[in-house]
N, CA and C atoms as a LAMMPS dump frame, in Angstrom:
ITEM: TIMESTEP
0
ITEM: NUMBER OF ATOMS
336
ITEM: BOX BOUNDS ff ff ff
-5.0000000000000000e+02 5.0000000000000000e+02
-5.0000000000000000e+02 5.0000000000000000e+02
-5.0000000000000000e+02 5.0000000000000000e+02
ITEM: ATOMS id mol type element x y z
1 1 1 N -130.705 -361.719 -310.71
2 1 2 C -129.525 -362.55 -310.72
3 1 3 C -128.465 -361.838 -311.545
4 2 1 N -127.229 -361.839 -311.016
5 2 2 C -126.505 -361.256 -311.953
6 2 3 C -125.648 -362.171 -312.904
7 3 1 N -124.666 -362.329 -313.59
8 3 2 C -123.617 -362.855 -314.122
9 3 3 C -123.003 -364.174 -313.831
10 4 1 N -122.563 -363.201 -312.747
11 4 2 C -121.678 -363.848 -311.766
12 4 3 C -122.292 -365.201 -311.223
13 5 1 N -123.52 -365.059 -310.767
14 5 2 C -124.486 -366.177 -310.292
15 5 3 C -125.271 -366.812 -310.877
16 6 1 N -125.498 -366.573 -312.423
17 6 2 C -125.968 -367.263 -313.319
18 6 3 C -125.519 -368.756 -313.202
19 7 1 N -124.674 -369.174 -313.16
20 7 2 C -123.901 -370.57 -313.432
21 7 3 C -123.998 -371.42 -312.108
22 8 1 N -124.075 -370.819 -311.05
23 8 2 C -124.303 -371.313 -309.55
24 8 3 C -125.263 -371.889 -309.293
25 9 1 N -124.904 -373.193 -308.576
26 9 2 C -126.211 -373.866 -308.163
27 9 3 C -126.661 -372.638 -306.514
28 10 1 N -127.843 -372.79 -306.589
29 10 2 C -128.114 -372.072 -305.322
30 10 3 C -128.135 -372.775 -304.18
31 11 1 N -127.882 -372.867 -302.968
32 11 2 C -128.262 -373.444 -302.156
33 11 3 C -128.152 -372.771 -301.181
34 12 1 N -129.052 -373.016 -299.825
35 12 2 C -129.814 -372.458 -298.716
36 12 3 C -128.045 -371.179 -297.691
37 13 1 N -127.029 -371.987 -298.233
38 13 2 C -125.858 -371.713 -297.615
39 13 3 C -125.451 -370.024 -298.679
40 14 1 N -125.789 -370.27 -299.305
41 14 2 C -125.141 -369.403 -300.246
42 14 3 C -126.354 -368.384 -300.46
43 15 1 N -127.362 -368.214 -300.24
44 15 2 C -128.599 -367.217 -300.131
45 15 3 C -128.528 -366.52 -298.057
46 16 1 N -127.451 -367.182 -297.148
47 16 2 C -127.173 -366.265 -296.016
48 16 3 C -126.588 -365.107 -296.607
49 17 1 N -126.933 -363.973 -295.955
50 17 2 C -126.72 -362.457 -296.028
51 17 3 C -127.04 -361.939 -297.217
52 18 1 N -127.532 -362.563 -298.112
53 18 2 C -128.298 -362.233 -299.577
54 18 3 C -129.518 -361.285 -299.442
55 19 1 N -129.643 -360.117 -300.72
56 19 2 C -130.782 -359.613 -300.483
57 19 3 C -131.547 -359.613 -301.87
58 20 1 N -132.255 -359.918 -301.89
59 20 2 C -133.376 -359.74 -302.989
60 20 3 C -134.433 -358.918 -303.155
61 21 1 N -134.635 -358.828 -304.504
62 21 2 C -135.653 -357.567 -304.838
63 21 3 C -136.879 -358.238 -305.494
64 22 1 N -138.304 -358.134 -304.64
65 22 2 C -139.312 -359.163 -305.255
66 22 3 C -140.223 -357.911 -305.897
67 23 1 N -139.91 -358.056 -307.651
68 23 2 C -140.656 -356.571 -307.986
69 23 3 C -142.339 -357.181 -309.039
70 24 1 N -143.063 -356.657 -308.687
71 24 2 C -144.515 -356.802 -309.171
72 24 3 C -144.709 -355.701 -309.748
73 25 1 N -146.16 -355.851 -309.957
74 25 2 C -146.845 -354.69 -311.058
75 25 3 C -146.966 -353.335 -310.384
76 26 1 N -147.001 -353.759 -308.8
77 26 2 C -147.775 -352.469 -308.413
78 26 3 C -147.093 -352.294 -306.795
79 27 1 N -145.746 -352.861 -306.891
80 27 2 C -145.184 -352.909 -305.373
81 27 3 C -144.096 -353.39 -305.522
82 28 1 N -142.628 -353.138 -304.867
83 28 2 C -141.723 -353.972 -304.869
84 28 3 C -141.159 -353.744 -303.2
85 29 1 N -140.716 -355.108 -303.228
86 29 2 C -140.234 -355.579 -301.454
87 29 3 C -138.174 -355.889 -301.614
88 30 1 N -137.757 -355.351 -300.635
89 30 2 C -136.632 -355.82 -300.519
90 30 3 C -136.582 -357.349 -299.59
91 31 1 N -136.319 -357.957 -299.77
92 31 2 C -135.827 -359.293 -298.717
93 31 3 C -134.318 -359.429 -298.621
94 32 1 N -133.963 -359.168 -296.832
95 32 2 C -132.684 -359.572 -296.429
96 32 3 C -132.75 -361.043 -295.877
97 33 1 N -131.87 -361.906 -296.25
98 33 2 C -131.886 -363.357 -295.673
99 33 3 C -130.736 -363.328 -294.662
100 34 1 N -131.012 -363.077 -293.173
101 34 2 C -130.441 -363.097 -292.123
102 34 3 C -129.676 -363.695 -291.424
103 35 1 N -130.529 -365.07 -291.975
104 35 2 C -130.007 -366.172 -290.812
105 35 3 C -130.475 -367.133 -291.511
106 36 1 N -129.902 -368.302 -291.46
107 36 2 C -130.655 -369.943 -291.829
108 36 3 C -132.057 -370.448 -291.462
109 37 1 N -132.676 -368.783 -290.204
110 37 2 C -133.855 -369.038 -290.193
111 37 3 C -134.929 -367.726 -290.629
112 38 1 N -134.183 -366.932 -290.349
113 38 2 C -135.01 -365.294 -290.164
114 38 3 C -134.176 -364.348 -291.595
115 39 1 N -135.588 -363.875 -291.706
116 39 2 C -135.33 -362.929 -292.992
117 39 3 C -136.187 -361.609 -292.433
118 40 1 N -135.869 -360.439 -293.108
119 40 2 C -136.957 -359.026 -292.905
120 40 3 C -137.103 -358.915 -294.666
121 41 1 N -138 -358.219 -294.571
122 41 2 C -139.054 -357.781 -295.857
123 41 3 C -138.752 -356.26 -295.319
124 42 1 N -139.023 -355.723 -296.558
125 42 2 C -139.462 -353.998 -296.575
126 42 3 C -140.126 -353.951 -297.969
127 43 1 N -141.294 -353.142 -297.609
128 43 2 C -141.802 -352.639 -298.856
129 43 3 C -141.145 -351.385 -298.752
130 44 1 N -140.397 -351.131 -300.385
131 44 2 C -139.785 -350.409 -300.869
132 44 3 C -140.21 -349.702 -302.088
133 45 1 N -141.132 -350.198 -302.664
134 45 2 C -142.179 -349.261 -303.509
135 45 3 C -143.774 -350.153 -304.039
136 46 1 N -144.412 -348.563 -304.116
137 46 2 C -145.975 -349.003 -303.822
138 46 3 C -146.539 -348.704 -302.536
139 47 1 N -148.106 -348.889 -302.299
140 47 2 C -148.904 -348.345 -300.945
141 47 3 C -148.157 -348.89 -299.837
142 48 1 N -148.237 -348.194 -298.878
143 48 2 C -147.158 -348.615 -297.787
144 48 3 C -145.925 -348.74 -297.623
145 49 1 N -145.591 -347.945 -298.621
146 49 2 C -143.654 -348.034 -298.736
147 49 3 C -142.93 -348.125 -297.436
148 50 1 N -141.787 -348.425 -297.13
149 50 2 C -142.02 -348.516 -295.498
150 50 3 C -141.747 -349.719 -294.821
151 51 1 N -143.595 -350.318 -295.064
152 51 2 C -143.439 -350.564 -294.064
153 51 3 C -142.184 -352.239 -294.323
154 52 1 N -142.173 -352.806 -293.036
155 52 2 C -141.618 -353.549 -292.699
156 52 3 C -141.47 -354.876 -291.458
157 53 1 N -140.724 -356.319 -291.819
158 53 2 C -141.096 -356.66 -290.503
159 53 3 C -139.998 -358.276 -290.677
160 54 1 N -139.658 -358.392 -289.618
161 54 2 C -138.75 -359.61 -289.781
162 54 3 C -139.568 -360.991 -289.537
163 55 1 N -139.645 -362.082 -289.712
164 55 2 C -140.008 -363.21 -290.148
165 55 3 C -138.986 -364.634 -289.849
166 56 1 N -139.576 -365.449 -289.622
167 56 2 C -139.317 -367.197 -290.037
168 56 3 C -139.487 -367.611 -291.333
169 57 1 N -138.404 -367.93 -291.59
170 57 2 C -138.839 -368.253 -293.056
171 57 3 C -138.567 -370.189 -293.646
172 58 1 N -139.152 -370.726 -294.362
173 58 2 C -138.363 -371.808 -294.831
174 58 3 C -138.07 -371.99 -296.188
175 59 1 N -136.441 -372.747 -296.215
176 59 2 C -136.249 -372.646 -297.724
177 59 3 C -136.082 -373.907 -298.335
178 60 1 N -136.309 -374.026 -299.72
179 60 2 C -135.981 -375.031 -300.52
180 60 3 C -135.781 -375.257 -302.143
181 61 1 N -134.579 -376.295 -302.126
182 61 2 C -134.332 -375.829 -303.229
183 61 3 C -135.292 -377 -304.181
184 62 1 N -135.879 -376.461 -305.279
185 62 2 C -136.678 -377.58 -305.964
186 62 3 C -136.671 -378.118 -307.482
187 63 1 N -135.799 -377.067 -307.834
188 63 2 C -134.691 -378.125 -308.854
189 63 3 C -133.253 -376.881 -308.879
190 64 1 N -132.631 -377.707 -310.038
191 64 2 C -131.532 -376.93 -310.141
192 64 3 C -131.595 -374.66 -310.41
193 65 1 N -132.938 -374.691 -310.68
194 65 2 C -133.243 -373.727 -311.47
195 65 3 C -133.982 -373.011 -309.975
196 66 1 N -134.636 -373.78 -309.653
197 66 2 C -135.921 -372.576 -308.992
198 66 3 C -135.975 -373.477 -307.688
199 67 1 N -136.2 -372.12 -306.266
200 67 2 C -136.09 -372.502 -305.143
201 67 3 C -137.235 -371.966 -304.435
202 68 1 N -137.185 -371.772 -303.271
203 68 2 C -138.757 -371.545 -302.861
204 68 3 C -138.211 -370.718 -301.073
205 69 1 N -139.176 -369.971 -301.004
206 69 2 C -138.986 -368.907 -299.734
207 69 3 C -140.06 -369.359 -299.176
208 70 1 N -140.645 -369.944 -298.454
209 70 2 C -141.854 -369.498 -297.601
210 70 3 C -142.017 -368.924 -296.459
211 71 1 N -142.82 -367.999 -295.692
212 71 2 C -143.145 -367.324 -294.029
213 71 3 C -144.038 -366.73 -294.325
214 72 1 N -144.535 -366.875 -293.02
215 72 2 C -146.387 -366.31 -292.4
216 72 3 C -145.94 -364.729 -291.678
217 73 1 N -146.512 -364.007 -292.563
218 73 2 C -146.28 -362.495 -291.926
219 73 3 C -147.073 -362.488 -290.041
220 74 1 N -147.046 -361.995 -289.448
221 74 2 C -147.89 -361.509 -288.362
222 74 3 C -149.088 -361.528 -288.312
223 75 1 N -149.842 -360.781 -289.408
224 75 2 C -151.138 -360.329 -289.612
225 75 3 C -151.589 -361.81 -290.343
226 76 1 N -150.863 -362.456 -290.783
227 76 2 C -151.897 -364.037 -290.714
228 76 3 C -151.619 -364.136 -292.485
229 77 1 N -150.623 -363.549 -293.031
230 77 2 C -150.653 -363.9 -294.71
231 77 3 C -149.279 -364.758 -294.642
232 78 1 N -149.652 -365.428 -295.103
233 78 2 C -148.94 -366.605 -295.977
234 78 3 C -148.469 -366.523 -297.17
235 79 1 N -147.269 -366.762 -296.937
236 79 2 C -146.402 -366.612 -298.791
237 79 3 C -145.169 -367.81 -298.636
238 80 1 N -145.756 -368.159 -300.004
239 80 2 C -144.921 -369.217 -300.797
240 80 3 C -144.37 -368.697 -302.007
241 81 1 N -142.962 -368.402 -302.035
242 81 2 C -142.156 -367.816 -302.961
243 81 3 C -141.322 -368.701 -303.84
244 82 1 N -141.518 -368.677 -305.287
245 82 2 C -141.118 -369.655 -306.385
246 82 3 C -139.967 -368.563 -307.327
247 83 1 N -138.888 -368.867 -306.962
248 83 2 C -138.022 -368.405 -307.272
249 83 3 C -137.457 -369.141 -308.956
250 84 1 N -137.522 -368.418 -310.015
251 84 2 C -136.935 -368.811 -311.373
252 84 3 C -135.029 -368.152 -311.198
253 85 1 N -133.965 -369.009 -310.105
254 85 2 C -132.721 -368.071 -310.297
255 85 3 C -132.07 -367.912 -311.387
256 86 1 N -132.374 -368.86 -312.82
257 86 2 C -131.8 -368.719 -314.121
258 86 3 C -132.463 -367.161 -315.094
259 87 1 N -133.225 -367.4 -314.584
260 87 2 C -134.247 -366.201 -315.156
261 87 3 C -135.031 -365.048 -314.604
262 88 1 N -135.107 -365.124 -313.858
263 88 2 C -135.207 -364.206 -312.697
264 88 3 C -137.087 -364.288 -312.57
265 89 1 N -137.926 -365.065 -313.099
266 89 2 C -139.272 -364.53 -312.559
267 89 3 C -139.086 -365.53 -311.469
268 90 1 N -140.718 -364.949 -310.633
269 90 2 C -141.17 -364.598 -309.076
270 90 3 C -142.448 -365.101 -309.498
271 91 1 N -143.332 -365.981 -308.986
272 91 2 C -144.407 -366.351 -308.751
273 91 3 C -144.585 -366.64 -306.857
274 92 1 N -145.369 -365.841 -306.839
275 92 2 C -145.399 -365.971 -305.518
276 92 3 C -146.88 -366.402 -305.198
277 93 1 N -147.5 -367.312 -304.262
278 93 2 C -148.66 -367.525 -303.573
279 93 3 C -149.184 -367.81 -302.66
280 94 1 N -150.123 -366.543 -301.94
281 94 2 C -150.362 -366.187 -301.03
282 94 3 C -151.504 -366.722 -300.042
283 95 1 N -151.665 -367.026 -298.778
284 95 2 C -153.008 -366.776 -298.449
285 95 3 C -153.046 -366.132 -297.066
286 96 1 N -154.645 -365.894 -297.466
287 96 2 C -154.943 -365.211 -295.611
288 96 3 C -156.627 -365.307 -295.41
289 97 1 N -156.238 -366.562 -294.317
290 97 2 C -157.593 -366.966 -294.031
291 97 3 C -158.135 -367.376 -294.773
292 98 1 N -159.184 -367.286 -295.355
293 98 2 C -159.716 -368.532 -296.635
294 98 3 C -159.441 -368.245 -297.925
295 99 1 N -158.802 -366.711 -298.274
296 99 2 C -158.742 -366.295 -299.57
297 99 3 C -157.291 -367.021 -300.005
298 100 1 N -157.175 -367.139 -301.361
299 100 2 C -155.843 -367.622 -301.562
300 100 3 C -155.762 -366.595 -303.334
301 101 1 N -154.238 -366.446 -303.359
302 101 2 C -154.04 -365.951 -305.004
303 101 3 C -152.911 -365.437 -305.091
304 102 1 N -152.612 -365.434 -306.258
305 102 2 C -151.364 -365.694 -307.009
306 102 3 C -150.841 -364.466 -307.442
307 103 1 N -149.174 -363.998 -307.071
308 103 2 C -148.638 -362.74 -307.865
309 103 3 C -147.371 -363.133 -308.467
310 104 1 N -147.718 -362.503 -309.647
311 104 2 C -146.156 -362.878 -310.529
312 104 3 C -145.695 -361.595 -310.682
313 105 1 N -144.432 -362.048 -310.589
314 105 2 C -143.421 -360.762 -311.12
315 105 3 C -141.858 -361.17 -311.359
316 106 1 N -140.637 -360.413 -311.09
317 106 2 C -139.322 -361.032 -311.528
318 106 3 C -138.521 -360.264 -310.208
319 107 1 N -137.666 -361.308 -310.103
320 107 2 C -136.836 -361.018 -308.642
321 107 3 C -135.477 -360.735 -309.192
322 108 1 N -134.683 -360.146 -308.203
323 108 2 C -133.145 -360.269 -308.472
324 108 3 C -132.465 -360.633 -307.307
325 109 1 N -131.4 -361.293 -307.258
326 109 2 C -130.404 -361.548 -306.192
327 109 3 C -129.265 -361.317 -306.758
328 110 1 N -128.643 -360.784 -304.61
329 110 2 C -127.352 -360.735 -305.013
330 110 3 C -126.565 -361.653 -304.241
331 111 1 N -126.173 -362.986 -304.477
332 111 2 C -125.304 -363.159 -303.479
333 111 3 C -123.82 -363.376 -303.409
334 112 1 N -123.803 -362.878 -302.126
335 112 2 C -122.297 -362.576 -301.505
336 112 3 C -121.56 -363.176 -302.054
């Protein structure tokens, strides 16, 4: 989050054409928010740098502070994204198929 967007309430209107950086311990993903429905991912560092893939996504905002990304990749993983926009951490949680578990890390946005 920068400055500028610190003070902003977020809402679903104002995260169109936004891109975010979801960075972890051992991988970080770019997310472009496309459309009111479709977003693409790229892993941008870590195993598989690369790769990439566009998505359905749904959003919500769940308090003034922190909002939420969710979409089902292709290959059958599931992510629920917990956005901190005052502070920038990332709890994200995942599943695929019966396994389920949890990655934290800190995001940034920029929006337009």
């Amino acid at each position: 989050m920068n400055d500028e967007t610190m003070g902003q309430e977020v809402t679903h209107k104002s995260i169109l054409g936004a891109s975010f950086r979801f960075i972890y311990s051992d991988e970080t993903y770019r997310i472009d928010v496309l459309s009111e429905k479709r977003l693409r991912w790229e892993r941008v560092a870590g195993d598989n740098a690369g790769q990439s893939d566009e998505e359905t996504y749904v959003f919500d905002v769940l308090s003034p502070d922190l909002i939420l990304l969710t979409w089902i990749e292709a290959d059958g993983l599931g992510l629920s994204n917990v956005l901190n926009v005052r502070n920038g951490v990332l709890v994200t949680h995942a599943n695929h198929g019966r396994d389920v578990f949890q990655n934290k890390g800190r995001h940034s946005l920029e929006i337009g």
